[in-house]
N, C-alpha and C positions, 0 to 999 in steps of 0.2 A: 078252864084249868090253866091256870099258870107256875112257873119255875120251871125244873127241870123234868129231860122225861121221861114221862111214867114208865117206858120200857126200856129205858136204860139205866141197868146200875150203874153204881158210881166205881166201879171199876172195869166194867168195860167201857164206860164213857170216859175214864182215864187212861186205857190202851188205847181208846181210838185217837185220842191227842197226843199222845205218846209216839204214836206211827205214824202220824201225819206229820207231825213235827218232826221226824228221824227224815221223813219223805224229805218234803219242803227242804229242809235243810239240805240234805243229800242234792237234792233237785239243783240248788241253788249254786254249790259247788261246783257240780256237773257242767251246766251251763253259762255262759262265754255272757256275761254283762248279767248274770241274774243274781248276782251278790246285793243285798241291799235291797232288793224288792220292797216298795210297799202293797202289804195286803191290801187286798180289796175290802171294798166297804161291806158289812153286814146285814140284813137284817131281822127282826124277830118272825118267826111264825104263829098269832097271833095265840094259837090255842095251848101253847108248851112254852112258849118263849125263847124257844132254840134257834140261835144265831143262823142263819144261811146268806151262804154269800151271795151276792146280788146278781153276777154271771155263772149264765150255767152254760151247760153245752146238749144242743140238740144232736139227735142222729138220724134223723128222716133223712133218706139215701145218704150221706155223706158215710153212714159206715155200713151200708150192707154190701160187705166186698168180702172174696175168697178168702183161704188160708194161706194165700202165697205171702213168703215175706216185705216180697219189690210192694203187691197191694198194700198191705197193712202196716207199713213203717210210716209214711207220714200220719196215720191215727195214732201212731202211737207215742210218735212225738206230743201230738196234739193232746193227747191225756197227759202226757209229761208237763206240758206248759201250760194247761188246765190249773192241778195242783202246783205248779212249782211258785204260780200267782194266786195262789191264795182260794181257788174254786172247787167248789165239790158237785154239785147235782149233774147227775147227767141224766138225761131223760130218756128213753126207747119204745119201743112198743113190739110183740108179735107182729103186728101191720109191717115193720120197716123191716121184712128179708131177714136178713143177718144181722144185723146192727147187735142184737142183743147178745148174742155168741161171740163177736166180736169184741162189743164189751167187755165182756167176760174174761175172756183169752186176756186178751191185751191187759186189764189191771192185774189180773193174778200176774203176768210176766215183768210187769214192770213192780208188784208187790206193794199197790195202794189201793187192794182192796177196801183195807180197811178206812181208808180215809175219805172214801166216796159218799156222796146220798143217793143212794139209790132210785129210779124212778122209772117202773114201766106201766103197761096198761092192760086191760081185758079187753077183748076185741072179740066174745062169743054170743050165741046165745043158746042159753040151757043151764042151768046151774051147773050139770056134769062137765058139759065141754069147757065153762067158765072154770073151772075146778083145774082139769084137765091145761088150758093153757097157762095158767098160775104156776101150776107147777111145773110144766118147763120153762118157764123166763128164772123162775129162781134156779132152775138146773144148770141154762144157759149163760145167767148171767152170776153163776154159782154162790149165789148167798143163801142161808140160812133163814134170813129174816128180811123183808125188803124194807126199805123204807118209806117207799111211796108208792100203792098201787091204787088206779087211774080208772073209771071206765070211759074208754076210748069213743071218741064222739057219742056219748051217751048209749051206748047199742045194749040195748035189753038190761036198763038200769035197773029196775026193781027189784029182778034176778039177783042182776047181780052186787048191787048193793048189801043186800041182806049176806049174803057170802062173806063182802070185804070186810062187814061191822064183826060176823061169827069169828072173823081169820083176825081183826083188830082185837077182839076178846081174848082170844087163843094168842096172842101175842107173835103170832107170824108177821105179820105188817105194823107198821107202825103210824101211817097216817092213810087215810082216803081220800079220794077225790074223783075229780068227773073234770072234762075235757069234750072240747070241741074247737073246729077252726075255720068256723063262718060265723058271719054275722045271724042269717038265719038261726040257728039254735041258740041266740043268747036270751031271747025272753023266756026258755025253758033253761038253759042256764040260770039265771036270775030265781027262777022260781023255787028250784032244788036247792039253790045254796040259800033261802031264807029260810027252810026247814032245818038249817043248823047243823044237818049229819054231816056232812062232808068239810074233813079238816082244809083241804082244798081245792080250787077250783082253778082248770088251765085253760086259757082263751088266747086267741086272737089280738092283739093292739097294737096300734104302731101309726104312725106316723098319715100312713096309708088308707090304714081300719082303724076309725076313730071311734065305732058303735058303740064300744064297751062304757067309752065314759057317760054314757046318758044313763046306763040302771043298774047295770050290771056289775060295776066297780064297786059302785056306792052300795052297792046288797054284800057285797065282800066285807067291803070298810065296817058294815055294820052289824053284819056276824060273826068278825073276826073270823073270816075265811084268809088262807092265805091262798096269794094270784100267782100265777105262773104265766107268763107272758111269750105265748110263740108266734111264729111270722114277725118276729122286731122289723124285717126289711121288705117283707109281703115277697118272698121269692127274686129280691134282688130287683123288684121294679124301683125302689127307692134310687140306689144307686144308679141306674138306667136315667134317670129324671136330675143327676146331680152330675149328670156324667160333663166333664172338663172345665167344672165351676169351681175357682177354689176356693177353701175356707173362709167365709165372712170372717170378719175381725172381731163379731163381736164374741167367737166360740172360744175365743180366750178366758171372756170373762167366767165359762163352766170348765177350764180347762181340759178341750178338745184337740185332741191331736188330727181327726180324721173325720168324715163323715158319717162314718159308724159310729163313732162314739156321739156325736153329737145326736143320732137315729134313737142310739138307748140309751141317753140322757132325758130324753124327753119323753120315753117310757118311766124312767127310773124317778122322773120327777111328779111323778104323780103318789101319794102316800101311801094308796090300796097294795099297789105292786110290790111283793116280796124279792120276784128274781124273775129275769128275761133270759131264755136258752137260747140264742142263736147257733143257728148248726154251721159246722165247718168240718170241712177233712185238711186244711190248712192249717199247719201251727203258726203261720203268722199272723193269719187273720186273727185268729184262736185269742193271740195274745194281743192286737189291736182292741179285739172286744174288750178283754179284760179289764183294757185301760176306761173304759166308761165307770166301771167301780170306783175308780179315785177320784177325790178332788170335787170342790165344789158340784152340786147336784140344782137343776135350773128350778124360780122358783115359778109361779104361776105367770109372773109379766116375762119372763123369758122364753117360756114352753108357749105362751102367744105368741113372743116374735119367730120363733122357730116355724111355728105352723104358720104365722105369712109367708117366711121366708120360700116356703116349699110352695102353700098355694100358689105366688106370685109364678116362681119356678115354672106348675102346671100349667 
């Protein structure tokens, strides 16, 4: 199915630009050197065609914290400098505490609801309880309509598959997918996403966990699944391994400011990959990632030297 999508008219699909744009703009004003931003890079989801930006932002621990304001101001920064560069998906789950309440709170407050992609996951099993936890992340995370729900490391997919395809008919959600974040579950990854159901599929890749690229990418590529990319930095062991090395010269030629960005450059340079979520409760990191969305993307003899560059590194 290609063009635009199916669950979006064309005039809520003109509010939500509408708002985003008011957002961004506003965003841009607000903040001290954000005049002039260049958007990040986009790209399609293969089964709609709908633009998503290439940085998202995870929330595994980074936002399951209280209602105090001293906790929750730098997340909220951090959604501010999400969108004020040009990003939408945030990703959450029931699994991560509060994250998804959080979220919630925090976009209605800051009033960019509406310019978010939404993304969380089912983490039950039983069709009821699966029923049951849907409808609180969309309470919590107060939308109507989600736009991405997930079943969380495959837990009792069959179940609940069948659920998310009835809630995708009924026009509650808007795409499906399946997720996991080890290598072990990717030859059962692989296998679910050649039966086509699933708009998309969230794994593991990076730098660190290389697995994906042997079946499991290419089962993507080939179903037009789109990829969702977590662990870009495998829990900060990347950094760990690059620790007091500075920038080779040649991260110019992908124009790299940082070792992060060059980490999800060479996720980003792979063509299956839709969009990599690295998690932060940092808006500055938040917005270092972002920077990986711009500017030249590395091509296959680049994304070689980078992976010497690290083996050697090891």
């Amino acid at each position: 199915m290609n063009g635009r999508d199916p669950f979006v008219s064309r005039r809520e699909a003109l509010g939500r630009l509408a708002g985003l744009g008011a957002w961004v703009s506003m965003t841009a004003r607000a903040t001290s050197g954000a005049v002039g931003l260049q958007p990040i890079a986009r790209r399609a989801i293969p089964r709609t065609d709908e633009a998503l930006p290439v940085i998202g932002l995870g929330t595994w621990q980074t936002f399951d914290v209280g209602r105090s304001a001293q906790e929750r101001a730098p997340l909220k920064e951090t959604l501010h400098t999400l969108v004020a560069r040009g990003g939408r998906l945030v990703d959450s789950s029931p699994m991560y505490g509060r994250s998804e309440q959080v979220v919630g709170d925090l976009a209605a407050a800051l009033g960019i609801g509406e310019g978010l992609f939404y993304a969380t996951k089912v983490w039950r099993t039983g069709r009821a309880e699966g029923v049951r936890q849907m409808e609180e992340s969309f309470r919590r995370m107060r939308v109507e309509r989600m736009d991405l729900m997930q079943i969380h490391n495959l837990t009792d997919w069959r179940t609940q598959t069948e659920t998310l395809k009835a809630w995708k008919q009924a026009r509650r959600i808007r795409y499906i997918g399946i997720t996991h974040y080890h290598e072990g579950a990717h030859a059962e990854l692989e296998r679910l996403v050649r039966t086509g159901d699933y708009d998309f599929v969230q794994v593991n890749y990076s730098l660190g966990e290389r697995a994906a690229d042997a079946r499991l990418l290419p089962a993507a590529r080939d179903t037009g699944t789109a990829v969702i990319v977590n662990r870009p930095f495998v829990e900060g062991s990347l950094f760990r391994r690059v620790r007091g090395r500075p920038l080779p010269g040649w991260a110019g030629e992908i124009e790299c400011a940082s070792w992060a960005q060059v980490f999800l450059k060479w996720i980003l340079g792979h063509a299956a990959v839709t969009c990599v979520i690295p998690g932060t409760a940092n808006p500055k990191h938040l917005a270092d990632n972002m920077g990986a969305g711009l500017g030249r993307m590395p091509d296959a003899r680049m994304r070689g030297r980078i992976q010497a560059e690290l083996d050697v590194i090891y």
